[in-house]
MIPA-679164 format. One record per residue: residue number from 1; z, y, x of N, C-alpha, C in turn; residue in one letter. Coordinates in steps of 0.02 Angstrom, whole numbers, m for minus. Each point is the difference from the previous one (the first is absolute). Example, Ala and Ser with C-alpha at 12.3 -4.5 7.8 and 13.67 -1.06 7.14 Angstrom:
2
+-----+--------+--------+--------+--------+--------+--------+--------+--------+--------+--------+
! num !     nz !     ny !     nx !    caz !    cay !    cax !     cz !     cy !     cx ! residu !
+-----+--------+--------+--------+--------+--------+--------+--------+--------+--------+--------+
!   1 !    390 !   m284 !    660 !      0 !     59 !    m45 !      0 !     60 !     45 !      A !
!   2 !    m36 !     53 !    m18 !      3 !     59 !     42 !     37 !     55 !    m39 !      S !
+-----+--------+--------+--------+--------+--------+--------+--------+--------+--------+--------+
//
This chain:
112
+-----+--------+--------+--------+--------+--------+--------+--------+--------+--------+--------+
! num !     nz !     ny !     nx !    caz !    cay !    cax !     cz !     cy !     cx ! residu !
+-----+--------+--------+--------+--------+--------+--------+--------+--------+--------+--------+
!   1 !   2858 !   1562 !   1305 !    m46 !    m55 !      3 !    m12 !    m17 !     74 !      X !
!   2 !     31 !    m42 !      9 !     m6 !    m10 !    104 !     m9 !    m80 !    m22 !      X !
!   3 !    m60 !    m35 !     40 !     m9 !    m38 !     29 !    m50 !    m60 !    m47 !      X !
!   4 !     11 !    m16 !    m68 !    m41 !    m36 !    m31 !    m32 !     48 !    m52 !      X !
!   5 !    m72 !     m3 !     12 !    m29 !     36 !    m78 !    m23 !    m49 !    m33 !      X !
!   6 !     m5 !     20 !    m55 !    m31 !    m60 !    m62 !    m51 !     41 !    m27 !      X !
!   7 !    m56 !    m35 !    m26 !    m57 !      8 !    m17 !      4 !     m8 !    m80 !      X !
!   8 !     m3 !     45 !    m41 !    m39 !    m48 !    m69 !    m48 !      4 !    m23 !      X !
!   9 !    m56 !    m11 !     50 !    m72 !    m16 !    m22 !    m12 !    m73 !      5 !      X !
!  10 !    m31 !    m20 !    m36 !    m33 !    m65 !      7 !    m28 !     m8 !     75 !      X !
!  11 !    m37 !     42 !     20 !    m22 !    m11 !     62 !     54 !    m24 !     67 !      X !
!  12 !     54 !     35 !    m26 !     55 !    m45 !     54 !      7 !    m44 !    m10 !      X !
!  13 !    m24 !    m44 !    m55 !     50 !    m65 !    m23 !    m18 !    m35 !     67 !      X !
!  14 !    m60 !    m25 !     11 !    m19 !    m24 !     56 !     23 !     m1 !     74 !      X !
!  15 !      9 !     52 !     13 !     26 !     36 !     41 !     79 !    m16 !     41 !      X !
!  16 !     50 !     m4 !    m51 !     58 !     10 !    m16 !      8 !   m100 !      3 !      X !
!  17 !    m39 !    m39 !    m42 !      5 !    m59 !      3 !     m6 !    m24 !     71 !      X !
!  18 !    m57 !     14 !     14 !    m18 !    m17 !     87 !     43 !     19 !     60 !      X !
!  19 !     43 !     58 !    m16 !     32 !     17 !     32 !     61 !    m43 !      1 !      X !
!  20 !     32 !    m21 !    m59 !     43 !    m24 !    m12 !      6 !   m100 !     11 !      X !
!  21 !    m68 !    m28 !    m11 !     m2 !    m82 !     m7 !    m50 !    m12 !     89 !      X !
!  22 !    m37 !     54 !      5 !    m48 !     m3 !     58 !    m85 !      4 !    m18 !      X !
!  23 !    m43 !     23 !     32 !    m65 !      0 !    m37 !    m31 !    m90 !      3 !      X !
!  24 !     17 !    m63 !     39 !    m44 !    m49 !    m18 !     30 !    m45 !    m56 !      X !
!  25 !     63 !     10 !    m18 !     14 !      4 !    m73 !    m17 !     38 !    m60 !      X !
!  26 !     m6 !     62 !      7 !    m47 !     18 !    m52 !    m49 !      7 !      0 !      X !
!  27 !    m36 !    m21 !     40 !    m73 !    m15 !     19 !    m18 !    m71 !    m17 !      X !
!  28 !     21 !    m59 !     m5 !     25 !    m61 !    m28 !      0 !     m3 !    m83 !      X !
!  29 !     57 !     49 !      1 !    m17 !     17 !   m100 !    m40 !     19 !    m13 !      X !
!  30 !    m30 !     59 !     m3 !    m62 !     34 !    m27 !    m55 !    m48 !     38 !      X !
!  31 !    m15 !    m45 !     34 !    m45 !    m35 !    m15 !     m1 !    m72 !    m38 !      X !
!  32 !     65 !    m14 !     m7 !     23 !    m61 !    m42 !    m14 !     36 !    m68 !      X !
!  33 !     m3 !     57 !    m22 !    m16 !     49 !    m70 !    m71 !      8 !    m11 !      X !
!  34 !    m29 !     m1 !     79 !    m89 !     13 !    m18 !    m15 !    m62 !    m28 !      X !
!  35 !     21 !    m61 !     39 !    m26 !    m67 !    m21 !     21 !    m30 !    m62 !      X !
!  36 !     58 !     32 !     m7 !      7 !    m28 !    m77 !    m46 !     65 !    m58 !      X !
!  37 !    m19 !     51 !      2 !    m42 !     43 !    m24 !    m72 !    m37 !      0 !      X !
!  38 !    m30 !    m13 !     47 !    m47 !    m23 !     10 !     11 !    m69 !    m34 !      X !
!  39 !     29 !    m54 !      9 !    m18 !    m69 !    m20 !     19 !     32 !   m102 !      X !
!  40 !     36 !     28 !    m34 !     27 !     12 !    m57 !    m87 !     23 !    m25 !      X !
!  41 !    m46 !     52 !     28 !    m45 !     44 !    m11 !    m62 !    m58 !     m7 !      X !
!  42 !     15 !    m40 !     45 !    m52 !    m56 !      9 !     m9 !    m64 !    m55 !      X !
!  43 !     62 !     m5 !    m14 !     23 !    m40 !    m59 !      2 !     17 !    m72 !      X !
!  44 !     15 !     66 !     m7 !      8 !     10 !    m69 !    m83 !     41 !    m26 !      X !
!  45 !    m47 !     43 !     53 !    m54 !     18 !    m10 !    m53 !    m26 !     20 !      X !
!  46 !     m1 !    m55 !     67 !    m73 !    m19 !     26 !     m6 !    m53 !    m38 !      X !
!  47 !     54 !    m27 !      9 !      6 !    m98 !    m19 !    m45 !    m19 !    m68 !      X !
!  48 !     28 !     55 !    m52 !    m33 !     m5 !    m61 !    m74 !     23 !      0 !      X !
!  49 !    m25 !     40 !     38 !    m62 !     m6 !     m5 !    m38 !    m34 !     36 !      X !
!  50 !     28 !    m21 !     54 !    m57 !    m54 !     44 !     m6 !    m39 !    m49 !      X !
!  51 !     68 !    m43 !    m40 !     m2 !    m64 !    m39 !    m65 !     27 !    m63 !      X !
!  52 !     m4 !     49 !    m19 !    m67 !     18 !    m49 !    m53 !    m12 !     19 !      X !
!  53 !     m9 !     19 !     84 !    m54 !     21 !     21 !    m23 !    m70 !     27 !      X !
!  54 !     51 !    m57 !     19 !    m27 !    m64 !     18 !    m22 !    m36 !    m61 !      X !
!  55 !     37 !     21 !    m58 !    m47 !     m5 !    m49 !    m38 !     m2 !    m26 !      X !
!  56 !    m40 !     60 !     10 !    m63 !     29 !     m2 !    m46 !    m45 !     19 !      X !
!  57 !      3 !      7 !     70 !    m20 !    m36 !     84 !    m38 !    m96 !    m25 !      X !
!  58 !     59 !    m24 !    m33 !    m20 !    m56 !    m20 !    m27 !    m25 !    m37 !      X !
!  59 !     m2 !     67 !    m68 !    m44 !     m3 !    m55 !    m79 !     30 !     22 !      X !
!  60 !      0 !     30 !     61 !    m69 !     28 !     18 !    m18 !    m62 !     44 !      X !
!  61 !     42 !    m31 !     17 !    m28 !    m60 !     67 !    m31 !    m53 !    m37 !      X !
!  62 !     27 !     m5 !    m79 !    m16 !    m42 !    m46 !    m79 !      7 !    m20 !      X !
!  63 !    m16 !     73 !     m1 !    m45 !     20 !    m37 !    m67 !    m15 !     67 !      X !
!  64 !     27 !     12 !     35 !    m52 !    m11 !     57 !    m27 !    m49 !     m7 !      X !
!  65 !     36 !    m71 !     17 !     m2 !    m55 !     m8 !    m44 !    m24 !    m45 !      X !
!  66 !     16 !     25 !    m73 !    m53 !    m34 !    m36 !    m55 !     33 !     m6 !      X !
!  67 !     m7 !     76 !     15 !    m62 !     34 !     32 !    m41 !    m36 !     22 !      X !
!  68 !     38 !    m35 !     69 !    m23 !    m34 !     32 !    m47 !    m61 !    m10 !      X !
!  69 !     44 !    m54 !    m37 !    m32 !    m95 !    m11 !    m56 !     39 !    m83 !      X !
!  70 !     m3 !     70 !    m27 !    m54 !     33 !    m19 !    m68 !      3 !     38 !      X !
!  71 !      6 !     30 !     72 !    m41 !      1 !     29 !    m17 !    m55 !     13 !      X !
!  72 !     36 !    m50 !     24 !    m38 !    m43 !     29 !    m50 !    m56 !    m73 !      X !
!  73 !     30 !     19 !    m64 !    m25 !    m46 !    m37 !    m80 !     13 !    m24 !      X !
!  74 !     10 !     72 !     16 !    m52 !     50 !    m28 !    m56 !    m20 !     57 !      X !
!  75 !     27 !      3 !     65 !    m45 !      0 !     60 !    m36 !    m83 !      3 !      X !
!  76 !     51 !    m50 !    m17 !    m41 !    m86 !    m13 !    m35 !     20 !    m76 !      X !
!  77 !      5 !     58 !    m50 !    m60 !    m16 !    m46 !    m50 !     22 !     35 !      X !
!  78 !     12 !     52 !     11 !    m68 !     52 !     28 !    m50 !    m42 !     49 !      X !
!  79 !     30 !    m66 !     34 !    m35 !    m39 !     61 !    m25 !    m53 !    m43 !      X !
!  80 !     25 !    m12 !    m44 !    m15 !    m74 !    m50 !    m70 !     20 !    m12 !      X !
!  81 !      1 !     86 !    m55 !    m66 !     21 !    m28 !    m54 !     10 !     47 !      X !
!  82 !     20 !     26 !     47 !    m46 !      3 !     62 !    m33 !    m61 !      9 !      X !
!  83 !     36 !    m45 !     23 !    m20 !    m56 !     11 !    m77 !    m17 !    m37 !      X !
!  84 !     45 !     m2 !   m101 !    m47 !    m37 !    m23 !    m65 !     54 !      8 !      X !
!  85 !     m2 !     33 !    m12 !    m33 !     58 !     m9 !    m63 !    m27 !     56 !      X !
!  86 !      9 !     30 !     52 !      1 !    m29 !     47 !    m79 !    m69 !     m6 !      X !
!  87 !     46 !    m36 !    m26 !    m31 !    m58 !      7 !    m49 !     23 !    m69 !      X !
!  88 !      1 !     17 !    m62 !    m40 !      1 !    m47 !    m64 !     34 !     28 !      X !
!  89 !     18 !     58 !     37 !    m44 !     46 !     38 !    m43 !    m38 !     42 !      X !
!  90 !      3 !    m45 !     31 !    m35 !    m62 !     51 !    m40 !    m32 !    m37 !      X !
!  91 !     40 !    m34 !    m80 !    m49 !    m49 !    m27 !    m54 !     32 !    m42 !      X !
!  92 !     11 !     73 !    m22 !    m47 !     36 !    m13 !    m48 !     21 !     33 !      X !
!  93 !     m4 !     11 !     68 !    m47 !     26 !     52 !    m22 !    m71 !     21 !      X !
!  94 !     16 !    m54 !      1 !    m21 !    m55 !      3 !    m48 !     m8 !    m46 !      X !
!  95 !     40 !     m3 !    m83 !    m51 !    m13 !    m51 !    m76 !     37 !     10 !      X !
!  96 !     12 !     47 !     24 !    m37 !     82 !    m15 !    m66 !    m33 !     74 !      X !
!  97 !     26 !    m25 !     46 !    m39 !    m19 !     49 !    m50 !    m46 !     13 !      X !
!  98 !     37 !    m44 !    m44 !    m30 !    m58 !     m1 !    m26 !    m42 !    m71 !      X !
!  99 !      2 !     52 !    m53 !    m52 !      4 !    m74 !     62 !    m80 !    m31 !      X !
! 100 !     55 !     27 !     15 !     51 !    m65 !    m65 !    m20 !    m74 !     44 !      X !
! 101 !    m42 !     m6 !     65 !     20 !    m54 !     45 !     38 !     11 !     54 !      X !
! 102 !     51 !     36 !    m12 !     64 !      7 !     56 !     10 !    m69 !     32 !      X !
! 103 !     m2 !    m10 !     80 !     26 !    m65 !     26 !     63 !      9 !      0 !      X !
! 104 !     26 !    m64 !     m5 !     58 !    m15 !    m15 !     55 !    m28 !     69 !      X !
! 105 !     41 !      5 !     m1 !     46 !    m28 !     58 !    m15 !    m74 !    m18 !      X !
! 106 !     m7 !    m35 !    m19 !     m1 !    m69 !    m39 !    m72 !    m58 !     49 !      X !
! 107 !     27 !    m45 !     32 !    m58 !    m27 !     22 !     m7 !    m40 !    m63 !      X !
! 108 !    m97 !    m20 !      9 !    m34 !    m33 !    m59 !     25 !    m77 !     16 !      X !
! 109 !     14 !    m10 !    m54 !     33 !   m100 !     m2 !    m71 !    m39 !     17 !      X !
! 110 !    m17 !    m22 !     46 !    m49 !    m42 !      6 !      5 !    m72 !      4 !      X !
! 111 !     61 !    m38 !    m33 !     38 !    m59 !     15 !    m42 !    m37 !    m73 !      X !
! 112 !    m62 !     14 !    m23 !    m27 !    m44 !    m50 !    m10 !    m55 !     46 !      X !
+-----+--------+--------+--------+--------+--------+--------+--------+--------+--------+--------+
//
């Protein structure tokens, strides 16, 4: 055995290649192998669940939404009742003040 040894471990394969093509060629492959690993991993496992999960996303963005023109419909009743309220509360403390002769916003017609 003079002059070439051979390896048969896997661990030479590497080794033995580089030696033989140069290392920025096989340094070239095995990363042309990561990127296709990676884009294959990205495609066949993430892809499908983002697309669920934007799913989700839009059916919750939905829900917000009408959460939402909820609140606000709820919030113009709640100001409406106030309002009148409000005002019933005035013409009562009026009534209450002034024995059922509450003055009136109304000037008296004196145009006989």
């Amino acid at each position: 055995m003079t002059g070439v040894q051979t390896c048969a471990l896997p661990i030479c394969f590497p080794v033995t290649i580089s030696n033989k093509y140069g290392f920025p060629i096989v340094a070239a492959g095995g990363m042309g192998y990561l990127i296709f690993y990676v884009w294959k991993w990205a495609t066949q496992e993430i892809k499908p669940v983002l697309s669920e999960a934007n799913t989700v996303l839009i059916a919750l963005i939905d829900r917000i939404r009408m959460l939402d023109n909820d609140l606000i419909r709820l919030n113009q009743k709640v100001n409406v009742v106030l309002t009148l309220r409000g005002k019933e509360i005035e013409e009562m403390k009026d009534a209450h003040l002034y024995g059922g002769n509450a003055p009136t916003d109304k000037q008296p017609n004196d145009s006989k």
